[in-house]
DRENDO-1510 file (C-alpha; in Angstrom, 1 decimal, always signed):
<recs>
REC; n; res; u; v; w
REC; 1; UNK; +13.8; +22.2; +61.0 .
REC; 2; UNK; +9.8; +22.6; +61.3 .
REC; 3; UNK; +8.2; +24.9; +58.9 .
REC; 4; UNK; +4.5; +26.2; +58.6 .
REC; 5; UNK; +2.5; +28.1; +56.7 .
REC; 6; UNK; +0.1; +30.9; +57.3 .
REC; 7; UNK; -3.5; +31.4; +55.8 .
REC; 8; UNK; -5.3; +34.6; +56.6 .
REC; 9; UNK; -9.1; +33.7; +55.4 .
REC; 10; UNK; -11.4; +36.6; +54.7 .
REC; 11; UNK; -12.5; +38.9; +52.4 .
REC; 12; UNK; -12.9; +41.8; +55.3 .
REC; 13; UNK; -9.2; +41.7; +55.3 .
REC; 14; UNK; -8.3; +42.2; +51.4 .
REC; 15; UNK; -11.2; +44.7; +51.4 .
REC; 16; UNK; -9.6; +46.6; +54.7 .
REC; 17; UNK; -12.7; +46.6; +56.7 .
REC; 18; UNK; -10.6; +44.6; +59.3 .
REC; 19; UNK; -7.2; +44.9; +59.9 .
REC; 20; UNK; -5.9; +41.9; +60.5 .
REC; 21; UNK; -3.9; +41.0; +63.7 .
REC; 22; UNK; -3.8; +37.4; +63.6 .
REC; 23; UNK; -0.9; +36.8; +61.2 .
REC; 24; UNK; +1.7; +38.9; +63.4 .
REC; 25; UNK; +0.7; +37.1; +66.6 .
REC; 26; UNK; +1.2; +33.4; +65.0 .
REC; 27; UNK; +4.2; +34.9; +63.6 .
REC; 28; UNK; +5.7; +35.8; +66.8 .
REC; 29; UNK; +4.3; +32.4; +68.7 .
REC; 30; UNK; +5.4; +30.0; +66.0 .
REC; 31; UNK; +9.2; +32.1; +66.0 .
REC; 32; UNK; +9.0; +31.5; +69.7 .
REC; 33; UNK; +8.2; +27.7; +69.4 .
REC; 34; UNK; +11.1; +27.3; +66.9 .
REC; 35; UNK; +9.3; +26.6; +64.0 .
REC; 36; UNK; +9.9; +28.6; +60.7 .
REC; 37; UNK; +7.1; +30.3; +59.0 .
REC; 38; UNK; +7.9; +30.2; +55.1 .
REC; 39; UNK; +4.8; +31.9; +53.9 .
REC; 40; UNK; +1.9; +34.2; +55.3 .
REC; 41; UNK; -1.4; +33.8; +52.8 .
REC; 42; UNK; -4.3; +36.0; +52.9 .
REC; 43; UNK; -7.1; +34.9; +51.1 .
REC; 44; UNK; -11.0; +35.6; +50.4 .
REC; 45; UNK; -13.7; +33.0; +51.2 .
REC; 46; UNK; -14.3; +31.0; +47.8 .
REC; 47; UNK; -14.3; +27.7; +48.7 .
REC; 48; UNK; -12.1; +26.3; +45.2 .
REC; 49; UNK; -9.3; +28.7; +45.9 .
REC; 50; UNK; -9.3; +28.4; +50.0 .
REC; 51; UNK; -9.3; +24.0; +49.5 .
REC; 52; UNK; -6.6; +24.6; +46.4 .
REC; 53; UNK; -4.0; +26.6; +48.3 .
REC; 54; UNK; -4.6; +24.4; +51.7 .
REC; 55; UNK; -3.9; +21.4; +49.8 .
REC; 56; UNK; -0.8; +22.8; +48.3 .
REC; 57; UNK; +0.6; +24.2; +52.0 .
REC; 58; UNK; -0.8; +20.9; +53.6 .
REC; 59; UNK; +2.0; +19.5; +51.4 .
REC; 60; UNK; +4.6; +21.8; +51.5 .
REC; 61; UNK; +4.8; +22.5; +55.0 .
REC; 62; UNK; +4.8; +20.5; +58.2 .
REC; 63; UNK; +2.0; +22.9; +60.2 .
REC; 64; UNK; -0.8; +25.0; +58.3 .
REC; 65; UNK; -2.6; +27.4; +60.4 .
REC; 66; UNK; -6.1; +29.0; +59.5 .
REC; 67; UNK; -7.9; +31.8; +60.4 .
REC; 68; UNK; -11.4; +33.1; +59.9 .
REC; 69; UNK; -14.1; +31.2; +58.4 .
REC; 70; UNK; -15.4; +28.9; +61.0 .
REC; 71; UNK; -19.1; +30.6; +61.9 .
REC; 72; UNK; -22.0; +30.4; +61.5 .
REC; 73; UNK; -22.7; +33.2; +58.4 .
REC; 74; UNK; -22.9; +32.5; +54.7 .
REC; 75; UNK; -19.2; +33.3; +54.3 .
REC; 76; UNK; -18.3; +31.3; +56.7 .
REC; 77; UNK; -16.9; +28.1; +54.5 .
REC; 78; UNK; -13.6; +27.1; +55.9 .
REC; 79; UNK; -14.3; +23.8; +56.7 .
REC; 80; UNK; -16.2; +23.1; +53.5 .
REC; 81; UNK; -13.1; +24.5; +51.8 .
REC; 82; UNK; -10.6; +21.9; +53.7 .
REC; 83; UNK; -12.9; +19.1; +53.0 .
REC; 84; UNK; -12.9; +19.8; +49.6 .
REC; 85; UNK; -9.0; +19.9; +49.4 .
REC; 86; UNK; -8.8; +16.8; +51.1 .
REC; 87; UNK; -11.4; +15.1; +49.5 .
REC; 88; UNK; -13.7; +14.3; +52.1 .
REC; 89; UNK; -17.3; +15.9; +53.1 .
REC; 90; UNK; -18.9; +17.8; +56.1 .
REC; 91; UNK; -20.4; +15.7; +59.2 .
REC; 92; UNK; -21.5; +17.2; +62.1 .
REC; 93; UNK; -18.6; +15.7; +64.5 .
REC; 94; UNK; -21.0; +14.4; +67.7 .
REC; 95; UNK; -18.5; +15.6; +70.6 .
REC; 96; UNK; -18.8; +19.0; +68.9 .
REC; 97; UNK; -22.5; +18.6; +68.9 .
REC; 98; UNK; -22.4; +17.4; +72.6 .
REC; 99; UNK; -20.1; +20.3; +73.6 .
REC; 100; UNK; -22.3; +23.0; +71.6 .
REC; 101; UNK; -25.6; +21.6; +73.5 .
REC; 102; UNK; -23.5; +22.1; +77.0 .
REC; 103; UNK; -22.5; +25.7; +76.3 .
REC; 104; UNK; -26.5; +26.0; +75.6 .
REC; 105; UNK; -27.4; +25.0; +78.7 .
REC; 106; UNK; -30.2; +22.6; +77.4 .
REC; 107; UNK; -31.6; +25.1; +74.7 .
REC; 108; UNK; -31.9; +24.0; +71.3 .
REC; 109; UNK; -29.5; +24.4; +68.9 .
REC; 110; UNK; -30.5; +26.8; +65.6 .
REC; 111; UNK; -29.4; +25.8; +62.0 .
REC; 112; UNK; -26.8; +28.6; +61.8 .
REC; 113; UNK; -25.1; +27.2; +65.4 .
REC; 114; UNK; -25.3; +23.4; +64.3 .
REC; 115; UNK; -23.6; +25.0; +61.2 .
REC; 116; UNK; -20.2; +25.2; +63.9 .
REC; 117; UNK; -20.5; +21.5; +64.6 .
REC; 118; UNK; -20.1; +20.7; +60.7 .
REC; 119; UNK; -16.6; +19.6; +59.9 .
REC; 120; UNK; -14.5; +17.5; +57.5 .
REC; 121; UNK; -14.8; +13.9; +58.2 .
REC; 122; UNK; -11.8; +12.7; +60.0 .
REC; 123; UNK; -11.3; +15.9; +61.9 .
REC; 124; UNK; -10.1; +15.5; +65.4 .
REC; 125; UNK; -10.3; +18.0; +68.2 .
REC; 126; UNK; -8.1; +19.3; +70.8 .
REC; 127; UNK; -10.2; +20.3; +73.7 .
REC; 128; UNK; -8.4; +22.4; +76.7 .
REC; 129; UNK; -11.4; +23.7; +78.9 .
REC; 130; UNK; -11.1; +27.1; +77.8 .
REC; 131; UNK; -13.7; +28.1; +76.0 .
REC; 132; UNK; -16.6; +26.2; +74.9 .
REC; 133; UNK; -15.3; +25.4; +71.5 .
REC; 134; UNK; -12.0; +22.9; +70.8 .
REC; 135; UNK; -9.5; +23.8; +68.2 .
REC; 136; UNK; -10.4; +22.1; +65.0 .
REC; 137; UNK; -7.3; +19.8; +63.1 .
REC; 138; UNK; -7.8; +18.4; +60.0 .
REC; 139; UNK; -4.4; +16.1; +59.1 .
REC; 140; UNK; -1.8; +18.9; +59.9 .
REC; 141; UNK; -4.2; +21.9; +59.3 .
REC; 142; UNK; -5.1; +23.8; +62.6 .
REC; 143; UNK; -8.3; +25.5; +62.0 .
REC; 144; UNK; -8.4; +28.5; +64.0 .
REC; 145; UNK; -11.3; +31.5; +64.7 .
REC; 146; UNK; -10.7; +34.6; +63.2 .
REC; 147; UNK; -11.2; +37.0; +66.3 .
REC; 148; UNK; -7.7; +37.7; +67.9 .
REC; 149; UNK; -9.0; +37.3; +71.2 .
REC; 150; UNK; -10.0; +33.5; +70.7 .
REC; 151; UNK; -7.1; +32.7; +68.1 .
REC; 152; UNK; -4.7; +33.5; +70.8 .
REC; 153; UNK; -6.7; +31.5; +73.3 .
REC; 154; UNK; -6.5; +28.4; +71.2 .
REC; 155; UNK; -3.0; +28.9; +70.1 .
REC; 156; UNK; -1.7; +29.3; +73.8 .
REC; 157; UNK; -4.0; +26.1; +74.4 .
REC; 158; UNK; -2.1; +24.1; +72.0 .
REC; 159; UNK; +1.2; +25.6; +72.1 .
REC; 160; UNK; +2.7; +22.6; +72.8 .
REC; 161; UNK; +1.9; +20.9; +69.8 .
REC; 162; UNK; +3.9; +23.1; +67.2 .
REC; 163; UNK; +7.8; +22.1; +67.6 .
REC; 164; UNK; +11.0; +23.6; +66.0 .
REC; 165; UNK; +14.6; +23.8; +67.4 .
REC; 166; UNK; +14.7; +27.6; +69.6 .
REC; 167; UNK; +16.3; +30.6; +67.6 .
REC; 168; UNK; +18.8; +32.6; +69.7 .
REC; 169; UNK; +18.6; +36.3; +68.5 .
REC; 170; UNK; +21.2; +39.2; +69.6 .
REC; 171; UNK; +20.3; +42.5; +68.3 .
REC; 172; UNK; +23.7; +45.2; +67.9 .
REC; 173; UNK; +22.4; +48.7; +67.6 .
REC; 174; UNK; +24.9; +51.2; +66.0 .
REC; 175; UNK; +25.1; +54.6; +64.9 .
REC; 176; UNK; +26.6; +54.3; +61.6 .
REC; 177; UNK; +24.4; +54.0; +58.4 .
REC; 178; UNK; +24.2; +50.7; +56.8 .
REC; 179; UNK; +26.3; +51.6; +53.8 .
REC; 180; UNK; +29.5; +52.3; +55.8 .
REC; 181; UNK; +29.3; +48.2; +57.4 .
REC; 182; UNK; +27.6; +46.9; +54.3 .
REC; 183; UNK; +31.0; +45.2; +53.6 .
REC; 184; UNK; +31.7; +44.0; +57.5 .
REC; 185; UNK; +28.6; +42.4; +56.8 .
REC; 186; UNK; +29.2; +40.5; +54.0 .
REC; 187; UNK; +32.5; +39.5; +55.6 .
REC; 188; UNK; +30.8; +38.4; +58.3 .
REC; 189; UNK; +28.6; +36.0; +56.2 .
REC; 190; UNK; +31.7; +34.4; +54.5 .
REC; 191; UNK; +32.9; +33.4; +58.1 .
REC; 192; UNK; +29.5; +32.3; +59.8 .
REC; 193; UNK; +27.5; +30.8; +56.5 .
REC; 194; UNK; +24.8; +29.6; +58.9 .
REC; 195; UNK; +23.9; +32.4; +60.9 .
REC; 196; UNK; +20.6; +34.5; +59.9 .
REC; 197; UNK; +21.4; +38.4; +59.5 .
REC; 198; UNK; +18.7; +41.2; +59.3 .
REC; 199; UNK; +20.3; +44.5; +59.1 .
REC; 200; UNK; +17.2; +47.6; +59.9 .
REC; 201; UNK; +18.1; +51.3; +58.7 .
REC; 202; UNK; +16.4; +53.5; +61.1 .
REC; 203; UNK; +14.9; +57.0; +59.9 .
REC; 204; UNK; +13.3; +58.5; +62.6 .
REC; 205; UNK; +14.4; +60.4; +65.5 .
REC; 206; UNK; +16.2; +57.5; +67.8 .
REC; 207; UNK; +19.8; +57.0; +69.4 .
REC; 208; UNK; +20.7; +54.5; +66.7 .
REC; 209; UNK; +20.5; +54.8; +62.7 .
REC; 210; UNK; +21.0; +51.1; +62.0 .
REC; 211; UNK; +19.7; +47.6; +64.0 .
REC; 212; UNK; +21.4; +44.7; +62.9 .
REC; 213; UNK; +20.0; +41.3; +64.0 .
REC; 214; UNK; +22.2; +38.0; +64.7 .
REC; 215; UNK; +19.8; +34.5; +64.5 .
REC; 216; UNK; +21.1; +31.3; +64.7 .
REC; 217; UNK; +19.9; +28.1; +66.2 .
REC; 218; UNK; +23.3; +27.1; +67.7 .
REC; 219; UNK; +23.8; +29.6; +70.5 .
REC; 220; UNK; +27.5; +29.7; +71.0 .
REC; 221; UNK; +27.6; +29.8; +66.8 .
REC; 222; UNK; +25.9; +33.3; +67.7 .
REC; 223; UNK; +27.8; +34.4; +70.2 .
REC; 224; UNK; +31.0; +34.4; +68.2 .
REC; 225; UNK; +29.2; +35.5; +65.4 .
REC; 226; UNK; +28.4; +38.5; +67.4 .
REC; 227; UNK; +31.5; +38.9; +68.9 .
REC; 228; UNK; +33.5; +38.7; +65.6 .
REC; 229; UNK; +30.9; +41.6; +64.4 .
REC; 230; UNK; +31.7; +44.3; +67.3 .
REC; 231; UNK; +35.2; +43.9; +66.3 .
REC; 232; UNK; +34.3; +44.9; +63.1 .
REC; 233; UNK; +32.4; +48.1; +63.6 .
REC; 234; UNK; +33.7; +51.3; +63.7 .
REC; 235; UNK; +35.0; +52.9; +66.3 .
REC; 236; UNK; +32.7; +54.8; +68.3 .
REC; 237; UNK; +29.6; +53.4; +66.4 .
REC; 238; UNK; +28.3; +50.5; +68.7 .
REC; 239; UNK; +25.4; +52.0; +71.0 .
REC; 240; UNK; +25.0; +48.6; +72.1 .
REC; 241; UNK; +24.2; +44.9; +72.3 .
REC; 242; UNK; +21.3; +43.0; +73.7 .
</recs>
């Protein structure tokens, strides 16, 4: 099993002057690739507390992904912050350099630009010929922009690189509240130990009141999973399973 960890760095987020839309999309990408996120951190720019909690996921997890931090403004100290955690100190990485200088077209480069090419030493980077920049990886930290649009960009670009075993997922949508198949549900447990339940109490207006979601990685350890829970639900109640 491959696990990561999430780190959400900015203070626009825990002030809500942005909303932040980057830790639903890794969520769903890294879900997709297999790989089981065991915590989502969001975190204001202060260099101390940004390097601690990225040394601490760099060793508890086998992916860390950042966001936000990597330009060329004040607040801007995300690579500081993971060269500090690992104990190392900014260069300006001279492929970066090379690549900022081409995306110039032969101007010079400003202090606050040259800024992007700093990194911590050791850092390696994944180019894909999609935007001007690489993605940045320091040891198994992926550095990645802040702004949706080019998070996406570089996570599609690197896809590849984050592996897990695939989750097979079966959703059963019923009509009965969760209370009256609280018990099937537990019963269901005690016969599949392994399989990963979600059970969702809907309160709006919708044909179901309750979704109840089957995981497992072993996809005919689902399927009977999922069959041994339609025979348990009331008659009448199952709306259907996709």
């Amino acid at each position: 099993m491959s696990t990561a960890g999430i780190m959400i760095i900015g203070n626009e987020i825990l002030s809500a002057k942005v909303e932040d839309e980057n830790a639903p999309y890794l969520l769903k990408a890294l879900r997709q690739q297999g790989v089981d996120v065991e915590r989502v951190l969001v975190i204001a720019d202060v260099v101390d507390t940004i390097a601690r909690e990225v040394l601490a996921f760099s060793e508890n997890y086998d992916y860390v992904l950042t966001s936000g931090g990597v330009g060329p403004t004040h607040d801007d100290v995300t690579m500081e912050s993971i060269a500090k955690a690992f104990g190392t100190k900014l260069v300006i990485h001279e492929r970066m350099e090379v690549l900022l200088r081409d995306a110039l077209k032969g101007a010079e480069p400003n202090e606050s630009q040259l800024k992007m090419c700093q990194m911590p030493e050791g850092s390696t980077l994944i180019e894909s010929g999609d935007l001007w920049f690489p993605l940045v990886c320091m040891r198994n930290v992926y550095i990645f922009p802040g702004i949706p649009r080019l998070l996406q960009a570089k996570f599609e670009s690197a896809r590849d690189r984050f592996k897990g075993r695939q989750v097979f997922l079966r959703r059963v949508f019923v009509t009965c509240i969760e209370s009256d198949i609280a018990q099937d549900l537990h019963d269901l447990l005690e016969d599949f130990p392994e399989l990963m339940l979600g059970s969702y109490p809907r309160v709006t207006d919708t044909d179901y009141r309750t979704m109840l979601t089957l995981e497992s990685r072993d996809k005919s350890y689902l399927t009977r999973a999922v069959d041994a829970l339609v025979e348990k639900i009331p008659e009448g109640a199952l709306l259907r399973v996709e």
